[in-house]
C-alpha positions in Angstrom: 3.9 86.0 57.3 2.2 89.0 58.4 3.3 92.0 55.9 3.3 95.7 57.7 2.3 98.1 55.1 2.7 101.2 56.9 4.9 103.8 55.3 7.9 103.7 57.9 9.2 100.8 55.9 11.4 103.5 53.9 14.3 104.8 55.7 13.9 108.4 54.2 11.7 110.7 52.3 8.5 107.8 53.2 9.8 107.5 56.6 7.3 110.1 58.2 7.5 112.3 61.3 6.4 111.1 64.7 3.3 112.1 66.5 3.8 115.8 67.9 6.9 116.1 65.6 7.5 118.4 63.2 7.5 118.4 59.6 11.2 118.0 58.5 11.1 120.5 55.4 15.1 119.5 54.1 14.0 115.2 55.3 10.7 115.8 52.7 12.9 117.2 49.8 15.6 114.7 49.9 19.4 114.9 50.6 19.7 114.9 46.7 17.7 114.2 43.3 19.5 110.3 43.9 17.7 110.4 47.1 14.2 111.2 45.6 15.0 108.6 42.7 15.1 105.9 44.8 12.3 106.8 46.8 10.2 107.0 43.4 11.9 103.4 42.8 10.5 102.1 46.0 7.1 103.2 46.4 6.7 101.6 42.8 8.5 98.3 44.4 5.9 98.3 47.3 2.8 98.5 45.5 3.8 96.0 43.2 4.7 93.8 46.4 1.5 94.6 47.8 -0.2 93.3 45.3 1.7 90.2 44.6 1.3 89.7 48.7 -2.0 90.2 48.7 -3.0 87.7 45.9 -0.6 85.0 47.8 -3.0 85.6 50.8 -0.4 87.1 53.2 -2.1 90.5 53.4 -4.1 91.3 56.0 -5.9 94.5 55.6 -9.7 93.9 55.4 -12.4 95.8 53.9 -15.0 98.1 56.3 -17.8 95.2 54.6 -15.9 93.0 56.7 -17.4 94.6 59.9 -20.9 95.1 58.5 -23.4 93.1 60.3 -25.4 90.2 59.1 -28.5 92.5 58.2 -26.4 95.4 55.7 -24.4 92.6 54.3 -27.6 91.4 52.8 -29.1 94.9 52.0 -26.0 95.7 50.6 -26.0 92.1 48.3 -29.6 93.2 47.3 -29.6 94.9 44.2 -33.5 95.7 44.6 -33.0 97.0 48.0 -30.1 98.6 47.8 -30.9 102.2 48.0 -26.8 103.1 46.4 -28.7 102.1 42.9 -30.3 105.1 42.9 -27.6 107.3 42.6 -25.8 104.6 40.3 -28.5 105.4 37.5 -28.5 108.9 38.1 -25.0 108.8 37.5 -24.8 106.8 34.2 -27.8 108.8 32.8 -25.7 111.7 34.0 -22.1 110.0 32.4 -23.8 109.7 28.8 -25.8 112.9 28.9 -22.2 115.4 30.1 -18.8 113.3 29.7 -19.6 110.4 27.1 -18.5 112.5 24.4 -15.0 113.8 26.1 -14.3 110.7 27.8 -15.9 107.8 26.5 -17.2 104.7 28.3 -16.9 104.4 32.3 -15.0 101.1 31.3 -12.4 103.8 29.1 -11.7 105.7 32.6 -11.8 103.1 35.7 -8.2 102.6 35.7 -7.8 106.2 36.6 -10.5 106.5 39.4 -8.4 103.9 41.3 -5.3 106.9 41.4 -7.0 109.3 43.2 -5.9 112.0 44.9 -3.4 113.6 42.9 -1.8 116.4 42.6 -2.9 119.3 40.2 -1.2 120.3 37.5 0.9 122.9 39.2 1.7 121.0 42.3 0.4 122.9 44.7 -3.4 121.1 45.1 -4.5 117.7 45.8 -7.4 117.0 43.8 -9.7 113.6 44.9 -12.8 112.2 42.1 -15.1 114.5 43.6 -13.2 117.8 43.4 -12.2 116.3 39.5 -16.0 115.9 38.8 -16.9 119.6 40.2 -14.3 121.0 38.2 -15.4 119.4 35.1 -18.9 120.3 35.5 -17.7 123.7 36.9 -15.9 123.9 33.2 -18.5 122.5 31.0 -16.7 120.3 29.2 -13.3 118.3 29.9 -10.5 118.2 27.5 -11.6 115.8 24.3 -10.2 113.0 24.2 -8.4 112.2 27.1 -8.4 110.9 30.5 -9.9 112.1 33.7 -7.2 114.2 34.5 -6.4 116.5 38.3 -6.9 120.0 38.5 -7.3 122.3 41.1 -10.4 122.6 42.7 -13.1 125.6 42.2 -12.4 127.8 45.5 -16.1 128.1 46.0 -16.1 124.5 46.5 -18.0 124.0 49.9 -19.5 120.9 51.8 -23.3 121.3 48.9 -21.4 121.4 45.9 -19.2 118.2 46.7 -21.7 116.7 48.2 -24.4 117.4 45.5 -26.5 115.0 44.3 -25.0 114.9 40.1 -21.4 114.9 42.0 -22.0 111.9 44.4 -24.5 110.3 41.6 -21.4 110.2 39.0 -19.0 109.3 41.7 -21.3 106.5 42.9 -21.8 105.5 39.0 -17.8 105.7 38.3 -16.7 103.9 41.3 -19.2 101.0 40.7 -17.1 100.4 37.1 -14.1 100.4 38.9 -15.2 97.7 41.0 -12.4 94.9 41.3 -9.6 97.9 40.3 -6.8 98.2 42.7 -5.8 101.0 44.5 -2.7 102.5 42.9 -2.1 106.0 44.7 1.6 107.2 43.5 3.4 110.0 42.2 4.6 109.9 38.5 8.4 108.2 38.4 8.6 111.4 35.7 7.2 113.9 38.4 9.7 117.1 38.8 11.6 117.4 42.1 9.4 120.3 43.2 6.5 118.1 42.7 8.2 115.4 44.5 9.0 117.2 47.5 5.3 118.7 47.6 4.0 115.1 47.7 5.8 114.0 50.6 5.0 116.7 52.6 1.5 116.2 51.7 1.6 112.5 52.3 4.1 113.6 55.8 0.6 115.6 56.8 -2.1 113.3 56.4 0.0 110.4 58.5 0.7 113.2 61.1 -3.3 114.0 61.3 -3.8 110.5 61.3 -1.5 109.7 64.9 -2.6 113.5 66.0 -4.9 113.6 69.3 -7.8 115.7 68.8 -10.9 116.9 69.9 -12.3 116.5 73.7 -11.9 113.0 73.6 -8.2 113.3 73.2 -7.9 110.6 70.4 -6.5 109.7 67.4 -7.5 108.1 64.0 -4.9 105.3 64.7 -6.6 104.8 68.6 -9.3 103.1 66.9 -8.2 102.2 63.6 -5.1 100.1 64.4 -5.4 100.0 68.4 -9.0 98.6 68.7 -9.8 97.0 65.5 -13.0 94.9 65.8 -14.2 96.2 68.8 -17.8 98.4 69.2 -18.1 102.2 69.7 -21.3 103.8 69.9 -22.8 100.4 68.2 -20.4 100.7 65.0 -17.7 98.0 64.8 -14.4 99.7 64.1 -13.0 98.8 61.2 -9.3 99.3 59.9 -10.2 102.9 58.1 -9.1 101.2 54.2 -11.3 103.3 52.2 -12.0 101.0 49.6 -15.6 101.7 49.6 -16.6 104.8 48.8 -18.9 106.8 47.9 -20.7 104.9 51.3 -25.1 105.2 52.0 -24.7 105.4 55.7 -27.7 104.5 57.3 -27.4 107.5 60.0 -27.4 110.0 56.8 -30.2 108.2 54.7 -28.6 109.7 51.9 -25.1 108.7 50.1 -22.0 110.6 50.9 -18.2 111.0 50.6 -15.1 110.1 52.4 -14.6 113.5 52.7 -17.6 114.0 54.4 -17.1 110.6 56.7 -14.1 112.1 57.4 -15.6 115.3 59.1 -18.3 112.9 60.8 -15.1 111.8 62.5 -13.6 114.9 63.7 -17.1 115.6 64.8 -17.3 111.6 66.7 -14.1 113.1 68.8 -15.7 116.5 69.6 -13.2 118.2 67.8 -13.5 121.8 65.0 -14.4 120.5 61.7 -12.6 121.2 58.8 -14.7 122.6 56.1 -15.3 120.3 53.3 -12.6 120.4 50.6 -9.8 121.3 53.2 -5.8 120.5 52.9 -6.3 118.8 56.0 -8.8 116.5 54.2 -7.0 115.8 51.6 -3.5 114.9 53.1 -5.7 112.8 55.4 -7.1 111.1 52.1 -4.2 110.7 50.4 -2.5 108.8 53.5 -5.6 106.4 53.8 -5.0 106.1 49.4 -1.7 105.2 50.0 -2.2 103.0 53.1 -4.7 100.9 51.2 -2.2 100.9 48.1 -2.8 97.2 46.5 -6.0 96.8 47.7 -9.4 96.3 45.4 -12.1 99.0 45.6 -15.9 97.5 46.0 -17.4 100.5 46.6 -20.1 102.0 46.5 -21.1 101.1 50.0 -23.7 100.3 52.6 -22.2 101.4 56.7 -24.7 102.4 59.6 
């Protein structure tokens, strides 16, 4: 049995618009609070079917280590060569020295670095690990004593900061203790119906930017990463876009980055305007690719070319 995960399997609110359609405000809010109830009911329904699925071996989503080639499979099984362990130690050093004492033990908090994005507290931001880890260190100190919780992001938040060396070394660090967590990208069943109807329209974007054509050469994420799965572009093997394992060191950077970062590589492989780091456009694409992956283990961080 082969399972399709995509989110069309729900006849309303998850059932999202067509390529070159657009957004149906009044489809995304629901006919009525019953409406947005049983939506709630069954995106809970599908990840827990996603995960029984997947342990019964019917899933078949695969990893991006899947399509790594001989070589990177072993550097990336190679705790002395692997060059991610640099930014792993930075990050625990970095973990006992600024958060210990708010948050606890990585152990305490991996549950919840499998849920992001979310939304912020007012609804109107999504919020992935890195813009959480900014904020907090943006802050000086997160609330005592409780979870690693989503804010909005610090609007001076460019492409340096997220991509600083203490953010990527404590995402690296955080993500590596969450290894063997699975994916679990949902709104709260106790989420308001503003909320609700904020997170579908977010969710609505990124699959929209995901079957969009862009850029010069006129493609889409889901040309490649549905249509041509397995096959080689510009000496990569394409892989199915599940992004499971991130924070990646690409081997073309020679440093470690994020998936927000990978994901402006991409706009920039189509020869199409970048957005700048931190975008909506970013984030809604993120958020998609979360949900997408719903079920699925992370076992990041990651080696890629």
């Amino acid at each position: 049995m082969t399972l399709d995960f995509s989110l069309q399997i729900f006849p309303f609110e998850l059932s999202l618009s067509k390529p070159g359609q657009p957004f149906d405000k009044h489809r995304a809010n629901g006919a009525n609070g019953q409406t947005r109830l049983m939506a709630t009911a069954l995106r809970a329904l599908w990840l827990v079917f996603g995960v029984l699925c997947s342990s019964a071996g019917a899933d078949t989503r695969t990893s991006g280590h899947v399509y790594l080639s001989p070589q990177l499979q072993a550097l990336q099984n190679d705790p002395q060569r692997n060059p991610v362990a640099l930014w792993q130690e930075r990050g625990q050093g970095l973990w006992q020295a600024q958060c210990v004492s708010c948050h606890g033990s990585m152990d305490s908090v991996k549950g919840s670095v499998a849920s992001f994005p979310r939304l912020s507290a007012d609804g109107k931001t999504l919020v992935n690990l890195e813009d959480q880890i900014l904020r907090c260190q943006q802050r000086g100190a997160a609330p005592a004593s409780t979870p690693v919780q989503a804010t909005a992001p610090s609007s001076t938040a460019g492409a340096a900061a997220l991509e600083s060396d203490s953010v990527l070394s404590l995402s690296a660090a955080l993500h590596q203790a969450a290894k063997g967590e699975r994916i679990q990208v949902a709104l709260s069943v106790t989420a308001s119906a503003d909320h609700t109807a904020q997170w579908q329209a977010r969710l609505s974007s990124g699959e929209r930017l995901y079957q969009t054509r862009i850029g010069r050469m006129n493609l889409a994420c889901m040309h490649c990463h549905d249509g041509k799965v397995g096959t080689q572009m510009r000496a990569d093997t394409i892989s199915q876009a599940h992004p499971t394992g991130f924070p990646i060191y690409r081997m073309a950077w020679q440093t470690l980055g994020s998936l927000d970062r990978r994901l402006r590589a991409c706009y920039s492989g189509v020869q199409a305007p970048i957005p700048s780091a931190g975008s909506a456009d970013l984030r809604d694409l993120e958020l998609f690719l979360k949900v997408r992956a719903n079920g699925m283990v992370l076992d990041g961080p990651s080696i890629r070319r």
